[in-house]
C-alpha positions as CSV (number, residue, x, y, z in Angstrom):
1,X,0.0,0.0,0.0
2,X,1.3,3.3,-0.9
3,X,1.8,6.1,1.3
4,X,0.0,10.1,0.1
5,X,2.3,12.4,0.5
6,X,2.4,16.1,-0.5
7,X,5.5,17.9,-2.5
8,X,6.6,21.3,-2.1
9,X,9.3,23.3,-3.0
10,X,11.8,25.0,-0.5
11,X,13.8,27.9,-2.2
12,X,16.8,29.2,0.1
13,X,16.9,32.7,-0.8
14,X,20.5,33.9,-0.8
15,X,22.0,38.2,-1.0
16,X,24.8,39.9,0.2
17,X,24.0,42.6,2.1
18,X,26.4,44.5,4.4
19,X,29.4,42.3,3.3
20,X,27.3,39.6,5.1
21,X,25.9,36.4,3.2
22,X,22.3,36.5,3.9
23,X,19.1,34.1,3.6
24,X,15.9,35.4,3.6
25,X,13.3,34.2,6.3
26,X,9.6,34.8,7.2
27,X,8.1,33.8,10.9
28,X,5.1,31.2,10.9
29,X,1.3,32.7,11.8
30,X,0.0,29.1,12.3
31,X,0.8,25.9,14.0
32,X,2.8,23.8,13.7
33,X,5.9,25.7,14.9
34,X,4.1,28.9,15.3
35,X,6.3,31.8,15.8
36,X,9.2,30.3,14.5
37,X,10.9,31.3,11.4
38,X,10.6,29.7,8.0
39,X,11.9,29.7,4.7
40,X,9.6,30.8,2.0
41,X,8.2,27.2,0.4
42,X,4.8,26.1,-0.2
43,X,3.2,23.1,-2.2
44,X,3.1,22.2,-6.1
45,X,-0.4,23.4,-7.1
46,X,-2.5,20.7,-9.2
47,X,-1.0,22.6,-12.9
48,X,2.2,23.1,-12.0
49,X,5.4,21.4,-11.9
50,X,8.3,22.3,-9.7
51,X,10.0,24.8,-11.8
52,X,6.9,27.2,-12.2
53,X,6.1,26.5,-8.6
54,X,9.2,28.0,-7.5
55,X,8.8,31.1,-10.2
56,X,5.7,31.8,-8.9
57,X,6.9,31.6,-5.3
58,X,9.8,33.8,-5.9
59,X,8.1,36.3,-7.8
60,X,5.8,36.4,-5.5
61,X,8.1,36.8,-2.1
62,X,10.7,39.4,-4.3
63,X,8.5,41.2,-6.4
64,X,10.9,40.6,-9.4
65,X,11.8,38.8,-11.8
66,X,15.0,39.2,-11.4
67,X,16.6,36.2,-9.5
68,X,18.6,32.9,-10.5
69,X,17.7,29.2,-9.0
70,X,19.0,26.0,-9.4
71,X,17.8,22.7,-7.7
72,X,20.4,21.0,-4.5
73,X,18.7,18.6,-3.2
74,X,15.3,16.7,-2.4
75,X,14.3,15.9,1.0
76,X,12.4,12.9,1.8
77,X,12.4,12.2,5.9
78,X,8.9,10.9,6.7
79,X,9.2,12.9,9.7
80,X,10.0,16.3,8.3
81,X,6.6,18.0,8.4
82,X,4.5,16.7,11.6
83,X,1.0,17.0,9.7
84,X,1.8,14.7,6.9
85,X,4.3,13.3,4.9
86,X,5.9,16.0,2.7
87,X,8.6,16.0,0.2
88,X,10.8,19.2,-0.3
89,X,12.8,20.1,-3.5
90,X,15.5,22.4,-2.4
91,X,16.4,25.3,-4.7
92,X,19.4,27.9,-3.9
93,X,17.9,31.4,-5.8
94,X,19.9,34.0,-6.0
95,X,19.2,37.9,-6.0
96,X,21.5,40.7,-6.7
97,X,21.2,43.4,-3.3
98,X,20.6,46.3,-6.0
99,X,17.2,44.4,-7.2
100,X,16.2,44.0,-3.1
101,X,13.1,46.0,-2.1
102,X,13.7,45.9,1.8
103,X,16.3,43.9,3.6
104,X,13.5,43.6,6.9
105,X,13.8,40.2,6.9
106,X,16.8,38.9,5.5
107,X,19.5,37.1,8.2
108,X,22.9,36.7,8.5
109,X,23.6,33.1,7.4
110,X,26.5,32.8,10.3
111,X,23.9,33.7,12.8
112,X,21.5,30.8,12.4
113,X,21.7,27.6,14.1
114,X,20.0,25.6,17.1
115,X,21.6,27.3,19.8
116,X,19.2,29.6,21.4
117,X,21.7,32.8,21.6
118,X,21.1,34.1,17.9
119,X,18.6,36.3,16.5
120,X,16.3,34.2,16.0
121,X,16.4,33.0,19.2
122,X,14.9,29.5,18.3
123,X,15.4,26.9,16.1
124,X,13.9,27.1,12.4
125,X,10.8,25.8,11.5
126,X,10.5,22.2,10.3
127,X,14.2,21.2,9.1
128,X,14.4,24.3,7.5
129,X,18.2,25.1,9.2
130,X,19.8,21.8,7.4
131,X,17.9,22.5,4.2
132,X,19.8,25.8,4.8
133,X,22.9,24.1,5.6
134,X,22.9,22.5,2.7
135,X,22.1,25.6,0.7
136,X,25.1,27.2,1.7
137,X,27.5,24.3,1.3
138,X,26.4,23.8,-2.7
139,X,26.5,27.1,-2.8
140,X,30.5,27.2,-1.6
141,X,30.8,24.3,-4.0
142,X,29.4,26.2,-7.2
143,X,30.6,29.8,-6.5
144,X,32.3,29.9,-9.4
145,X,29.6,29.3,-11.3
146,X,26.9,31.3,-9.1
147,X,29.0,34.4,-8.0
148,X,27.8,36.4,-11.4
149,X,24.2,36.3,-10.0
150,X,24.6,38.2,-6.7
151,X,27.0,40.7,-9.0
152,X,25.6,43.8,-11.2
153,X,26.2,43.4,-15.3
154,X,29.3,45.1,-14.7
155,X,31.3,45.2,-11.8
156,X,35.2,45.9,-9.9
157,X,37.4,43.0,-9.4
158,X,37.5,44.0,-5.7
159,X,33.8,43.4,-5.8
160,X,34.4,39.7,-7.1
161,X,37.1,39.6,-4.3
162,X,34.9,40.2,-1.8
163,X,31.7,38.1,-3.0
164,X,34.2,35.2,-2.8
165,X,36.0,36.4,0.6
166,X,32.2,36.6,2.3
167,X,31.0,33.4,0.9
168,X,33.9,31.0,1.1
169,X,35.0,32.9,4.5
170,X,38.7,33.7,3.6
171,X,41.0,35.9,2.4
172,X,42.6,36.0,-1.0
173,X,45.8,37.8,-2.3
174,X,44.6,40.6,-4.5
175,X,47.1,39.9,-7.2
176,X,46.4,36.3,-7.2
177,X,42.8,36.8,-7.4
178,X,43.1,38.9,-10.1
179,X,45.3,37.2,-12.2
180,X,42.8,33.6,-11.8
181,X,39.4,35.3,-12.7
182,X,40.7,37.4,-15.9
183,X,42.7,34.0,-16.8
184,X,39.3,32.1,-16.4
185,X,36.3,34.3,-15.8
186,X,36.3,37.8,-16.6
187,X,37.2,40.1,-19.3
188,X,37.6,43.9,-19.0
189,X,36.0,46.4,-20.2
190,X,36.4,49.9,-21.1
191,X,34.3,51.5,-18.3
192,X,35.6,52.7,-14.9
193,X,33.2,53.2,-11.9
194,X,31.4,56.4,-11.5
195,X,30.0,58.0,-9.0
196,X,32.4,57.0,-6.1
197,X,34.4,58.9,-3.4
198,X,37.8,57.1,-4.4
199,X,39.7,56.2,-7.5
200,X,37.4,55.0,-10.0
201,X,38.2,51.0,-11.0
202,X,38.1,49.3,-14.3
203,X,35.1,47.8,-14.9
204,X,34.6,43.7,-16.0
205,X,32.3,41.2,-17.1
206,X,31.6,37.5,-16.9
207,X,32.7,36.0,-19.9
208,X,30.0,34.5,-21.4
């Protein structure tokens, strides 16, 4: 006999804001786990399948279009979601801070976890901290690939720099760094920042 079960979709919602990597985070209005905070999933509707689920449910939450996904990961424990079985398919989705209409509710990713001295003050809803666990870890994994998307069009190498620095939690040697991304990434352009308060820097873009 086989089990019903529900699927839903569970995008971790990633910026940086305030040289911070941050996941964005809404707080329950309903049992179970009232009060606590959430990520912002919901079910597959009869029509849809996964990937429009998840475009409606972004577009909704960010009031843009302007955001990248990619599927990590599925989660399956019977025991995830007390009301009934559920199944999750985990997206990382990816918004540049410029395209961010308010940053009310978005959290430092170092500052959630199960202890009960962060923000949050609680532990996430559901298993929603080691979907978010595992967010962040693909997201390490793929930054090459994924650092564009939390980046303008055009943007300064030290920008890059410090994407990577924030995310992957380390320091790089400027020169170095500079030498590996227009080697393998990048190519330059002819523009120069405007509008700033110290030497304007050459511009780049992704190849590609």
């Amino acid at each position: 006999m086989y089990e019903k079960a529900r699927i839903g979709i569970d995008p971790v919602i990633f910026t940086i804001h305030e040289n911070k990597l941050k996941v964005l985070l809404r707080k329950r209005e309903k049992e179970p786990f009232k009060k606590k905070y959430e990520l912002f999933g919901g079910l597959i509707e009869k029509n849809e399948n996964a990937k429009s689920a998840l475009k409606r449910k972004l577009k909704e939450v960010l009031d843009t279009n302007k955001f990248f996904f990619k599927q990590f990961h599925t989660f399956t424990n019977p025991k995830r979601d007390p009301r009934m079985r559920t199944i999750s398919i985990g997206y990382v989705a990816l918004i540049e801070k410029s395209n961010v209409k308010n940053f009310n509710d978005w959290f430092d990713i170092n500052k959630i976890s199960q202890t009960t001295n962060h923000p949050l003050q609680t532990k996430l809803a559901f298993d929603h901290e080691n979907i978010i666990r595992k967010a962040t870890i693909f997201l390490k994994e793929n930054l090459d690939f994924f650092a564009k998307h939390l980046l303008p069009d055009k943007f300064p190498l030290n920008m890059l720099q410090s994407i990577y620095e924030i995310i992957l939690e380390e320091k790089f040697d400027n020169r170095n760094f500079r030498k590996q991304m227009i080697n393998s990434f990048v190519k330059e352009t002819e523009e120069y920042e405007k509008k700033v308060s110290h030497r304007p820097a050459k511009l780049y873009l992704f190849n590609g």
